[in-house]
LUMTI-468849 format. One record per residue (C-alpha): x, y, z; residue in one letter; residue number from 1. Coordinates in Angstrom, 2 decimals, decimal comma. Each point is the difference from the previous one (the first is absolute). Example, Ala and Ser with C-alpha at 12.3 -4.5 7.8 and 13.67 -1.06 7.14 Angstrom:
[[12,30; -4,50; 7,80]; a; 1]
[[1,37; 3,44; -0,66]; s; 2]
This chain:
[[0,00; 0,00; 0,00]; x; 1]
[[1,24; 3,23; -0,89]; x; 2]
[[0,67; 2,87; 2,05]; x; 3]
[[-3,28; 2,09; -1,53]; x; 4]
[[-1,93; -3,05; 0,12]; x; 5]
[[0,61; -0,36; 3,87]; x; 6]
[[-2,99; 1,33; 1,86]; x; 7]
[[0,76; 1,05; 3,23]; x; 8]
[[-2,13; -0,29; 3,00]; x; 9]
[[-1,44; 3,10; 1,74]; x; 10]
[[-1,09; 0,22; 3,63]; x; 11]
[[-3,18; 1,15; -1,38]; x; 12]
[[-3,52; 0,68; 2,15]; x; 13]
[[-1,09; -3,37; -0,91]; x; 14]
[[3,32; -1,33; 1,38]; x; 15]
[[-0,26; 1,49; 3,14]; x; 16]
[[-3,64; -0,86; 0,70]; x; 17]
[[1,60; -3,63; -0,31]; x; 18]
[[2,34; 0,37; 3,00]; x; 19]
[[-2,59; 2,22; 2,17]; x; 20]
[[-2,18; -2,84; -0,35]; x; 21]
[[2,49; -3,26; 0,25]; x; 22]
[[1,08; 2,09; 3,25]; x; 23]
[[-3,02; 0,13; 1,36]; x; 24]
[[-0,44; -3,80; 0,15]; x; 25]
[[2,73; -0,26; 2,12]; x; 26]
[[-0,45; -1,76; 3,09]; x; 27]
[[0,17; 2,42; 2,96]; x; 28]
[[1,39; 3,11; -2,06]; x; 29]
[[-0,73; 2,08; 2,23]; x; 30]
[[0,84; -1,26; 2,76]; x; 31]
[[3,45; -0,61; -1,41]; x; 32]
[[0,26; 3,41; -1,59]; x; 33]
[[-0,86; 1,31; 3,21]; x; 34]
[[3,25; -1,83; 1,53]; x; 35]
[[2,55; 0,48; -2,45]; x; 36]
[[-0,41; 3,79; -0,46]; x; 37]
[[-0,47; 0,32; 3,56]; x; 38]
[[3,21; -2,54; 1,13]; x; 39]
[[2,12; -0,33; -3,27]; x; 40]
[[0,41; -3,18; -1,94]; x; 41]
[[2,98; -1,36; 1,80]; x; 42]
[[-2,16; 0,33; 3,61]; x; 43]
[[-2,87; -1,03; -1,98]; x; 44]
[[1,62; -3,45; -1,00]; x; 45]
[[2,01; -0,89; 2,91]; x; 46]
[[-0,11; -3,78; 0,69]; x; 47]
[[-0,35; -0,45; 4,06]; x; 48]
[[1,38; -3,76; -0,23]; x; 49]
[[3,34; 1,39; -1,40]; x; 50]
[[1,55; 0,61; 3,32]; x; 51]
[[-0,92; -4,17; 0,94]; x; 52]
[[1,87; -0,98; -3,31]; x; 53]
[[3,29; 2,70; 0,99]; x; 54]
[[0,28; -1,45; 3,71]; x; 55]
[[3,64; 1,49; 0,32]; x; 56]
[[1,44; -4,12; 1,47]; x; 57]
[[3,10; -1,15; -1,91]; x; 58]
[[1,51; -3,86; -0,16]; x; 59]
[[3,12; 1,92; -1,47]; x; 60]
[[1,11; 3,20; 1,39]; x; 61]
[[3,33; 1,99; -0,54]; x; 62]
[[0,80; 2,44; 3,77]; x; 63]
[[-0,17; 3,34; -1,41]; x; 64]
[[0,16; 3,12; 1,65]; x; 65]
[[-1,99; 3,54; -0,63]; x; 66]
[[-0,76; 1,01; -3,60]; x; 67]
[[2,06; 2,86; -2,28]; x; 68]
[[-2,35; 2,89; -1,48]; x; 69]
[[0,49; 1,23; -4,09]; x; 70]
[[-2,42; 2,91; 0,92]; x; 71]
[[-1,11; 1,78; -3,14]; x; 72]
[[2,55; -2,09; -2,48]; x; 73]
[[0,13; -2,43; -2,41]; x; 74]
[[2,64; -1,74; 1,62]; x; 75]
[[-1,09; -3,32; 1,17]; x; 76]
[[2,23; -2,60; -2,07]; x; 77]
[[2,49; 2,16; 1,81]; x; 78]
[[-1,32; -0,47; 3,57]; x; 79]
[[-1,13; -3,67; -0,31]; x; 80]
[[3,78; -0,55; -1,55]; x; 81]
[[1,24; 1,31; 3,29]; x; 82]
[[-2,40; -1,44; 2,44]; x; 83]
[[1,38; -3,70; -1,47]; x; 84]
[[3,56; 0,90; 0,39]; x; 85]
[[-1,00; 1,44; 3,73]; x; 86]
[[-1,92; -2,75; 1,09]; x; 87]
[[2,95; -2,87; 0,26]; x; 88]
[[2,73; 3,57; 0,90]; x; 89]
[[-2,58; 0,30; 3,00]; x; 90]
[[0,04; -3,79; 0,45]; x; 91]
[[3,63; -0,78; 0,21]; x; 92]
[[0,77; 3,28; 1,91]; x; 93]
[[-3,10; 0,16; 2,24]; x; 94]
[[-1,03; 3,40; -1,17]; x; 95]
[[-3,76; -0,91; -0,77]; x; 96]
[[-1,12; 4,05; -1,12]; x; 97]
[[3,43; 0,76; -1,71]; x; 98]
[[-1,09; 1,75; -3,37]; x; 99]
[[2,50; 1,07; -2,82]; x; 100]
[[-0,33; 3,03; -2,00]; x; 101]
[[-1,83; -0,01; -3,09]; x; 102]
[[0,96; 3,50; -0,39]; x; 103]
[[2,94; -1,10; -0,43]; x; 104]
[[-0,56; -1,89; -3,53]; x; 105]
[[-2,58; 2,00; -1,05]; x; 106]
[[2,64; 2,98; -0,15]; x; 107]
[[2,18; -2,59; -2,41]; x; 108]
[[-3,00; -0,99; -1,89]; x; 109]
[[-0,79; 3,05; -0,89]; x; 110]
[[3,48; 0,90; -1,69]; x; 111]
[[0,00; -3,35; -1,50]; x; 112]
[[-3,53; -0,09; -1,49]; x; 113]
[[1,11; 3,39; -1,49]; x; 114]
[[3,43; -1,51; -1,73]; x; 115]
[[-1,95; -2,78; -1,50]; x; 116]
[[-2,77; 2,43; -1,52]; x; 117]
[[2,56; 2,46; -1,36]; x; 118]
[[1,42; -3,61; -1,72]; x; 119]
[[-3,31; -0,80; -1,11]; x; 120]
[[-0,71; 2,92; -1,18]; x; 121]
[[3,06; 0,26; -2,69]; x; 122]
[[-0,69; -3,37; -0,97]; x; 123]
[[-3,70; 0,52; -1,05]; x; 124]
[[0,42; 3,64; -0,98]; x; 125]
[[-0,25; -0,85; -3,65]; x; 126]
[[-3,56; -1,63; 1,01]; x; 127]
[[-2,90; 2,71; -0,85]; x; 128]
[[-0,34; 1,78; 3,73]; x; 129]
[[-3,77; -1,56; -0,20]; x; 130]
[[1,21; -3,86; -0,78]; x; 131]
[[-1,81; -2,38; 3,14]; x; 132]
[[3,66; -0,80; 1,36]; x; 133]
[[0,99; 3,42; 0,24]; x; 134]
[[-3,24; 1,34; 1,52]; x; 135]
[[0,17; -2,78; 2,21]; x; 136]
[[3,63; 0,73; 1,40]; x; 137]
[[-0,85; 4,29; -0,28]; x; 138]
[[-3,01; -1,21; 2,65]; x; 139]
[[2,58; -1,70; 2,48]; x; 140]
[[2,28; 2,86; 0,21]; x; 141]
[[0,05; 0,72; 3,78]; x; 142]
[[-2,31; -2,34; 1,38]; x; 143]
[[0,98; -1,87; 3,16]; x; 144]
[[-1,50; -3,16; -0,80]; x; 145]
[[2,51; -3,52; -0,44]; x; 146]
[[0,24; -3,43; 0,23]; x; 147]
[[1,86; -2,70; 2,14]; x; 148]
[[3,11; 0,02; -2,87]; x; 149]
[[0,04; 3,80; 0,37]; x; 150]
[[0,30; -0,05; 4,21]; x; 151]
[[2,56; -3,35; -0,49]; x; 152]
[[2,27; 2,06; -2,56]; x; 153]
[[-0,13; 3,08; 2,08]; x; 154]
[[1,26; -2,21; 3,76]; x; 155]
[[2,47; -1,68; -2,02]; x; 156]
[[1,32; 3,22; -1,85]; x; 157]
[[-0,04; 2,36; 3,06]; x; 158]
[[-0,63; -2,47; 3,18]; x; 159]
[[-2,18; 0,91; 2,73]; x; 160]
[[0,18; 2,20; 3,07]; x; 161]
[[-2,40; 0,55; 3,26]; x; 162]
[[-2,84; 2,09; -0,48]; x; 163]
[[1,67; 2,86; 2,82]; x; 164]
[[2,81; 0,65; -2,31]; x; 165]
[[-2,07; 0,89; -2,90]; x; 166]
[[-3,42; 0,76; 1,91]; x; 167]
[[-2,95; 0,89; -1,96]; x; 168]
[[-1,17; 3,47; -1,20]; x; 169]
[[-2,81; 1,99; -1,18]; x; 170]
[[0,87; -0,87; -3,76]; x; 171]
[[0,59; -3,72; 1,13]; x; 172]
[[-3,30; -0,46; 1,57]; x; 173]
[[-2,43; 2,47; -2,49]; x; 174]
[[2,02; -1,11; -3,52]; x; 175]
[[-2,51; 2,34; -2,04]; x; 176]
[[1,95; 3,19; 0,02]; x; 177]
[[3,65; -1,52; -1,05]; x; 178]
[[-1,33; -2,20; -2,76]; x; 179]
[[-1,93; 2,87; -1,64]; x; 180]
[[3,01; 1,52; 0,11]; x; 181]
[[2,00; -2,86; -1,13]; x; 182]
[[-2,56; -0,86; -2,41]; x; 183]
[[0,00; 3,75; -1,54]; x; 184]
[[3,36; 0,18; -0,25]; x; 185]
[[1,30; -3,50; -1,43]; x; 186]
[[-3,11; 0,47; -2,98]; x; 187]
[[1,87; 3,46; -0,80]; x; 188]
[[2,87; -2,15; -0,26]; x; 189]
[[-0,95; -2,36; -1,97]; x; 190]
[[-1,67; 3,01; -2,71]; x; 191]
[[3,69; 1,34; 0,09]; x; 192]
[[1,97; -3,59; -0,35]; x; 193]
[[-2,23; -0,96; -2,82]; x; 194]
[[0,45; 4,05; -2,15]; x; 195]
[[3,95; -1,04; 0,61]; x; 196]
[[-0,65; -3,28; -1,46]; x; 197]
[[-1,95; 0,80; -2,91]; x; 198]
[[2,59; 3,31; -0,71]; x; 199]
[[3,12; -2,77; -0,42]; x; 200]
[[1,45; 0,54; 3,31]; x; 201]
[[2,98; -1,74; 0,76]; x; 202]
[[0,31; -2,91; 2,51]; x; 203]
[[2,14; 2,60; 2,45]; x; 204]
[[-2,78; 2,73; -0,32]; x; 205]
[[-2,54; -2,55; 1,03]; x; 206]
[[2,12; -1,47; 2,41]; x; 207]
[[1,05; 3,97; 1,30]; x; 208]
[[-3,86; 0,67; 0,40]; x; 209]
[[-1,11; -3,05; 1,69]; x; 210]
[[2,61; -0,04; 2,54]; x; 211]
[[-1,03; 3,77; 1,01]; x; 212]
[[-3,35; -1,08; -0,23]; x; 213]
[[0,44; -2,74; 2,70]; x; 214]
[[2,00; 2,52; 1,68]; x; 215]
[[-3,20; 2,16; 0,80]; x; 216]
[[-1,90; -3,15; 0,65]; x; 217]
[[2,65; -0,90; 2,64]; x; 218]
[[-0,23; 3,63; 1,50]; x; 219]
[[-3,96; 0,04; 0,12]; x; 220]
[[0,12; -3,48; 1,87]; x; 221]
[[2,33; 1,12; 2,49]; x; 222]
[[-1,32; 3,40; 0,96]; x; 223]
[[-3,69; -2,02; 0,25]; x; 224]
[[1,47; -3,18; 1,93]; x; 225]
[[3,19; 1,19; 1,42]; x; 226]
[[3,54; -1,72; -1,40]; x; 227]
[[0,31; -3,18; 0,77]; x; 228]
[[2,56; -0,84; 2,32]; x; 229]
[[3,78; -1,77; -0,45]; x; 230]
[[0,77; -1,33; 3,06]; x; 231]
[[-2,10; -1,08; 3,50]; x; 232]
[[0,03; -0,97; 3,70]; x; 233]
[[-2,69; -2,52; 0,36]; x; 234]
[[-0,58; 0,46; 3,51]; x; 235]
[[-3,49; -2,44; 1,29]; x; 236]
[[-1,31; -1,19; 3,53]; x; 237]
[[-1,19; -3,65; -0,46]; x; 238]
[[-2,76; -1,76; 0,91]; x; 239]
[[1,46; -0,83; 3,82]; x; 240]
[[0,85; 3,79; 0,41]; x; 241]
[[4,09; -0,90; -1,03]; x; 242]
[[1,68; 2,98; -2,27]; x; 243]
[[1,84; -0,28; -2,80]; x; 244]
[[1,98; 2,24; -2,31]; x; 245]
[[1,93; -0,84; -3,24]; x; 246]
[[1,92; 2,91; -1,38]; x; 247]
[[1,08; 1,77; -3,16]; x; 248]
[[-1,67; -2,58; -2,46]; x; 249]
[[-1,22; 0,82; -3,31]; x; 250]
[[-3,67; -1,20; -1,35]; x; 251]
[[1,64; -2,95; -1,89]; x; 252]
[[1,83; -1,18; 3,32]; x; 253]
[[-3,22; 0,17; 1,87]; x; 254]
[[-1,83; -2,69; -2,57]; x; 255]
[[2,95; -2,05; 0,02]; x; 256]
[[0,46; -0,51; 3,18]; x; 257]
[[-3,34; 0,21; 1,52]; x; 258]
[[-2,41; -1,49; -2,77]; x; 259]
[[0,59; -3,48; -1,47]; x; 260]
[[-2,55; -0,21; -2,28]; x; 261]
[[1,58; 0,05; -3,78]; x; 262]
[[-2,40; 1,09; -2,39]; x; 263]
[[1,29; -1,39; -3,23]; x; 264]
[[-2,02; -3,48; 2,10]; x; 265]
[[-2,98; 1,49; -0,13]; x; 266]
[[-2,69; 0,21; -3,41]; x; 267]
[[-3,20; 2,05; -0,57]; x; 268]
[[-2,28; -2,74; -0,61]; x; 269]
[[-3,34; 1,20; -1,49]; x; 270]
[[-3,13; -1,58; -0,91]; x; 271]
[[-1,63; 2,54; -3,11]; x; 272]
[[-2,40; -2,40; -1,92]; x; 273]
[[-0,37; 2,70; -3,11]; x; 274]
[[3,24; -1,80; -0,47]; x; 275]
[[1,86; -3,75; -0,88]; x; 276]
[[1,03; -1,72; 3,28]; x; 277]
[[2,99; -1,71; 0,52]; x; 278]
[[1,84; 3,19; -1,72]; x; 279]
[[2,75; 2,38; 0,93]; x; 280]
[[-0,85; 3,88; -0,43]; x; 281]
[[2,05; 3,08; 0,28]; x; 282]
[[-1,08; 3,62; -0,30]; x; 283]
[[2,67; 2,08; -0,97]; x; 284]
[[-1,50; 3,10; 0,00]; x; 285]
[[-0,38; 0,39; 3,65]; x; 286]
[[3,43; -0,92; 0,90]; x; 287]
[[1,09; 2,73; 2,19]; x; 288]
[[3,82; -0,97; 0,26]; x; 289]
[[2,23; -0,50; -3,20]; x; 290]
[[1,66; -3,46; 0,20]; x; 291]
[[-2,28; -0,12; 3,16]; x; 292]
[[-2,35; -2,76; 1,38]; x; 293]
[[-2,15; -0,83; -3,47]; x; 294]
[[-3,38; 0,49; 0,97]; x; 295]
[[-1,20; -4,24; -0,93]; x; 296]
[[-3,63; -1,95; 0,89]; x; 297]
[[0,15; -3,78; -0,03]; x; 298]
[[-4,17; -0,43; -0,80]; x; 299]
[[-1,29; -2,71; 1,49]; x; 300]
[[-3,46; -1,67; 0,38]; x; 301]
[[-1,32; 1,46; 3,58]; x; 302]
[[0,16; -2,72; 1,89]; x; 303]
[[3,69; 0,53; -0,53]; x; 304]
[[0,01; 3,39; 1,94]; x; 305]
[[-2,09; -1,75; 2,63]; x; 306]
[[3,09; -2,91; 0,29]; x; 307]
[[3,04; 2,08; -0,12]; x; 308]
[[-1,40; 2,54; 2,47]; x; 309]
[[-1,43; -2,22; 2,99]; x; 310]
[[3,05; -2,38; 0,21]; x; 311]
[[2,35; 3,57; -0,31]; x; 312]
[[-1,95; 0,78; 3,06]; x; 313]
[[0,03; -3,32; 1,59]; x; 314]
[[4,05; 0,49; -0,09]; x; 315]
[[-0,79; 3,32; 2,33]; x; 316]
[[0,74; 2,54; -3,04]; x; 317]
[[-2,33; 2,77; -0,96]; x; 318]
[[-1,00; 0,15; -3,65]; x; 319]
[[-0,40; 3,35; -2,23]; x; 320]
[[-3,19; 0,07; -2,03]; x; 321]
[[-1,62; 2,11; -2,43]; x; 322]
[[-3,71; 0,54; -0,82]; x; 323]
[[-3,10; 1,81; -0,56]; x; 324]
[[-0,62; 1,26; 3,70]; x; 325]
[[-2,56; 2,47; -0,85]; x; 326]
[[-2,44; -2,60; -1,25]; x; 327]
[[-2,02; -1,56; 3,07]; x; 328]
[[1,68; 1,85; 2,44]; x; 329]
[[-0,91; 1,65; 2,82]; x; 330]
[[2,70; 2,31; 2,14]; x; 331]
[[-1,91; 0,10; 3,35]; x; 332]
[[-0,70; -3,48; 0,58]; x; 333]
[[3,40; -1,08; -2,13]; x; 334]
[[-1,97; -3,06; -1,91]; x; 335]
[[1,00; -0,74; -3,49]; x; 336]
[[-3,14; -2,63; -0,98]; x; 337]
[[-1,57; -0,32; -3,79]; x; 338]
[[-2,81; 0,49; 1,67]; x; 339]
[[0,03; 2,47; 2,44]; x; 340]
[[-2,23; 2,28; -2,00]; x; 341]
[[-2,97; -2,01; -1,46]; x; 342]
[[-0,81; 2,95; -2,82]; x; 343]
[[-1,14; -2,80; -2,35]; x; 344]
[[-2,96; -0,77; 2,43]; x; 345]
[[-0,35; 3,27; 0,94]; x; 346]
[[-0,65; 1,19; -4,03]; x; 347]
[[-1,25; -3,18; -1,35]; x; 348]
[[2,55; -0,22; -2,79]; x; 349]
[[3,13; -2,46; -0,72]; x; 350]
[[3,13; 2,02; -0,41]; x; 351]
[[2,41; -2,98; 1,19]; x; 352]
[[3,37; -0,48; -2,90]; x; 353]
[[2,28; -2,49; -0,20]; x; 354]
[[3,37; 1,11; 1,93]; x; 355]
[[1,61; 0,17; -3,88]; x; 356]
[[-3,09; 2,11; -1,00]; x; 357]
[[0,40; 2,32; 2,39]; x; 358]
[[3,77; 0,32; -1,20]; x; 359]
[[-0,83; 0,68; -3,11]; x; 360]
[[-2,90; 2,35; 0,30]; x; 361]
[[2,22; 2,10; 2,78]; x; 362]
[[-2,48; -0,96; 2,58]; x; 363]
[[2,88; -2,19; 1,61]; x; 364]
[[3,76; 1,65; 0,50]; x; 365]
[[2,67; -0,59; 2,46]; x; 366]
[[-0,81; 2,79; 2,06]; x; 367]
[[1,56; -0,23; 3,65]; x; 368]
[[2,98; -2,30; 1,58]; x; 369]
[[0,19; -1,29; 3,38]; x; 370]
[[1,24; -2,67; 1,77]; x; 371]
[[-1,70; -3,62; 1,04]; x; 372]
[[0,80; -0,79; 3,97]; x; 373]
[[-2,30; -2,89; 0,20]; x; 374]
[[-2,33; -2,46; -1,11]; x; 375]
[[-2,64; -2,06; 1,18]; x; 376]
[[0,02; -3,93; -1,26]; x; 377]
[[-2,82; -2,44; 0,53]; x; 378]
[[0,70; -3,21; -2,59]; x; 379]
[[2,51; 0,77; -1,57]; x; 380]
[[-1,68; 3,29; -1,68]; x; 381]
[[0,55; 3,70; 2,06]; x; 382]
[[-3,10; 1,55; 1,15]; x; 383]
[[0,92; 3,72; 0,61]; x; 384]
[[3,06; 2,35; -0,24]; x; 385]
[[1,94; 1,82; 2,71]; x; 386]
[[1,21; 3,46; -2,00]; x; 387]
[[1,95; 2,29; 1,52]; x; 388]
[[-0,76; 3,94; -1,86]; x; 389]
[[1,99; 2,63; -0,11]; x; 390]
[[-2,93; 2,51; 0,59]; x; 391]
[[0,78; 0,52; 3,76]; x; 392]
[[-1,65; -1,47; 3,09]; x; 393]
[[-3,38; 1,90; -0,12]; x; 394]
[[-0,95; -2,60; -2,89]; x; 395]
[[-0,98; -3,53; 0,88]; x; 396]
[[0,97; -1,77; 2,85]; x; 397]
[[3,23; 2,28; 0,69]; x; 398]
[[0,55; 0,00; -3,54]; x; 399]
[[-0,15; -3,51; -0,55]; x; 400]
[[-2,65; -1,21; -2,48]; x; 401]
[[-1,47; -3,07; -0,57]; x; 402]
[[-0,88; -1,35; -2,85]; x; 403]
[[-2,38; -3,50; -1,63]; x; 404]
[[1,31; -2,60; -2,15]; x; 405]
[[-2,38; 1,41; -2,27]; x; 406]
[[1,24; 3,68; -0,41]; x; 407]
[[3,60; -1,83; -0,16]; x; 408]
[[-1,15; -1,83; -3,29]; x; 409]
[[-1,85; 2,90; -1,18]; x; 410]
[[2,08; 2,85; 0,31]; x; 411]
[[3,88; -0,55; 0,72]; x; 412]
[[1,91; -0,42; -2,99]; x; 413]
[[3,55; -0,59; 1,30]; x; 414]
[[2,19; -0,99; 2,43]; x; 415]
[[3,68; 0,35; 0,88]; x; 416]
[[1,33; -3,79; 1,44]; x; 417]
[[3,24; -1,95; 0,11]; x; 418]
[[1,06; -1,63; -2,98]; x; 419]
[[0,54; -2,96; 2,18]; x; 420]
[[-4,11; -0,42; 0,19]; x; 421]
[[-0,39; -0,88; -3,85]; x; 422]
[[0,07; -2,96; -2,07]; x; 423]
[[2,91; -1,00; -1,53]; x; 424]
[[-1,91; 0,48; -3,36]; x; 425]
[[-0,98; 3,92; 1,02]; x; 426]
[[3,70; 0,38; 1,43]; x; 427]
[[0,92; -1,09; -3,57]; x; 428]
[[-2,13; 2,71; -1,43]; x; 429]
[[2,02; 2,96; 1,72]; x; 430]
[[2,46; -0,36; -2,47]; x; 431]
[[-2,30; 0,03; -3,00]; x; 432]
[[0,16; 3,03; -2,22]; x; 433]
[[-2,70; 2,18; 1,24]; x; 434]
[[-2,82; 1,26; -2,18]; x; 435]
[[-0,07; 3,89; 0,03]; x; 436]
[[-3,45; 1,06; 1,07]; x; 437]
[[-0,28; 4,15; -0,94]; x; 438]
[[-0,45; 2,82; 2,16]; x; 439]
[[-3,49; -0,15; 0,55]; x; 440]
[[-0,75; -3,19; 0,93]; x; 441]
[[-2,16; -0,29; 3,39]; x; 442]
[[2,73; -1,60; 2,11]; x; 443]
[[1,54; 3,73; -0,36]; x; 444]
């Protein structure tokens, strides 16, 4: 059918007659309009036997102390990278609340995520400035999103130190105002890179502007987060009230000598069914360190993600997991449960998708990381989450969530485990050559 042969419908009087009237056959309209203007859907469809299924009782159950607060940031793979590294650090050296700076590596992410833009930004600059990949990459300048490669490659580049050496700030814990500016300033940038570019500028001219470029980047991160710092006492009190100091060490001599975890053992493993299983992925466009940690996924089936994680935790280590934690959530109460809010029954309709629908569509992204303390197991087969948030202790049960096998299937799409918990035959895919997925994919 041609384009002047489509007839296109109109909302016309006849039309809307039709939905007065099919609305008026509603059972108990309004009654239920009556309620949901009055309470709001979310009130309106709470289910009351949610807090039975989310009974916060463990069978497996890593000792963790309080929970770390992002505040108005995007920096959560951040935080729940650091609360796994703290929580065997506290272990070992009885320090249960110890907390290490995220400022810290947010400073060097910044100034890193910059460098690799500027590189980006040469290489595609003979791309038309409205191409998908370059609009996609223009739209990431500044943000303070990441992934678990992006946290690994920053600890192992630039170690780690305590959070009172590098405490936060007002630009650490409200992000908006620094990546505006970052964001402003890096898609200027990238205007100027690509006019040198297309006017035959040499390699050393490019070269000349993107190191002053990162140069200003570097100066707008430290007058926002403060410089980061060379050299450290770590001074602590332990758990039985002993002190301790530990003098003149750098960030890299703190990880080495006080964290054992290597991070080349561990692998993002990710179950996104818009996709093959049983396949290596990398995204290269979100790398944040050159010759960093590759950002990979090893997608699985989920049952997978449901393996790896419980016996990770039965082995008294915390797992780092990333999902969709604004779907079927509720702050107050901290329950993640698919079916918390009952809005189906509440409207009378069916908008349930398939988990690789809901990728697709953009209904489903990985929006939020945090890190898995717990886990429930009755046959074999875990029940309910424990999650520790980085949203402070005012959420949840002192900022511990729980959450139902069902929510787990539903809406976490990776999670960060020892290599040592595959099969030999998914071990043996690490070393496959990855398939590139592009910029916008929804694991982004």
């Amino acid at each position: 059918m041609s384009e002047a042969e489509l007839t296109r419908p109109v909302l016309d009087a006849a039309t809307i007659a039709d939905l007065q009237a099919d609305y008026a056959k509603q059972p108990q309209a309004a009654i239920l309009e009556r309620a949901v203007t009055k309470n709001g859907v979310k009130a309106a469809s709470w289910d009351n036997h949610a807090a039975t299924r989310l009974n916060r009782a463990f069978s497996i159950e890593v000792d963790t102390g309080a929970v770390s607060n992002q505040k108005h940031s995007g920096r959560c793979w951040l935080f729940a990278t650091l609360n796994t590294l703290r929580h065997s650090m506290a272990k070992q050296y009885k320090v249960k609340d110890f907390e290490l700076s995220q400022s810290y590596l947010f400073f060097w992410d910044r100034v890193e995520r910059a460098n690799t833009f500027y590189t980006k930004m040469i290489e595609d600059a003979t791309r038309p400035i409205d191409d998908r990949e370059v609009q996609q990459l223009m739209s990431m300048a500044g943000t303070d999103g990441g992934q678990w490669n992006m946290a690994a490659g920053l600890v192992q580049k630039y170690g780690v130190v305590p959070s009172y050496v590098m405490p936060e700030v007002h630009n650490t814990e409200d992000s908006s105002e620094i990546e505006l500016a970052l964001n402003t300033k890096q898609r200027k940038d990238a205007v100027a890179l690509r006019t040198l570019v297309s006017n035959g500028a040499s390699e050393e001219q490019l070269e000349a502007a993107r190191r002053q470029m990162l140069r200003e980047v570097y100066r707008m991160a430290a007058y926002a987060f403060g410089e980061p710092p060379v050299k450290f006492d770590f001074e602590y009190t332990d758990d039985d009230k002993k002190y301790h100091i530990d003098r003149d060490l750098t960030p890299k001599d703190f990880l080495n000598t006080y964290f054992t975890a290597d991070f080349n053992d561990y692998v993002v493993v990710t179950n996104s069914p818009d996709k093959a299983y049983n396949k290596l992925y990398a995204m290269p466009a979100q790398d944040n360190i050159e010759s960093g940690n590759p950002i990979h996924f090893l997608n699985v089936p989920m049952d997978e993600l449901n393996r790896v994680a419980t016996a990770q935790l039965k082995d008294g280590e915390t797992v780092w997991f990333g999902n969709d934690v604004l779907q079927q959530m509720d702050r107050k109460t901290g329950y993640l449960d698919s079916k918390l809010f009952q809005t189906d029954a509440l409207f009378n309709v069916d908008s349930q998708m398939s988990k690789a629908d809901r990728l697709l569509t953009g209904q489903g992204e990985v929006s939020h990381a945090m890190t898995l303390t717990g886990v429930d197991v009755v046959d074999d087969q875990p029940r309910r989450w424990k999650v520790e948030n980085s949203w402070g202790k005012e959420n949840g049960a002192d900022g511990y969530f729980v959450m139902s096998a069902d929510w787990f299937n539903d809406y976490v799409y990776e999670v960060v485990v020892n290599k040592k918990y595959l099969t030999p035959d998914q071990q043996a895919l690490l070393t496959s050559t990855p398939t590139i997925l592009p910029s916008w994919d929804p694991l982004a």
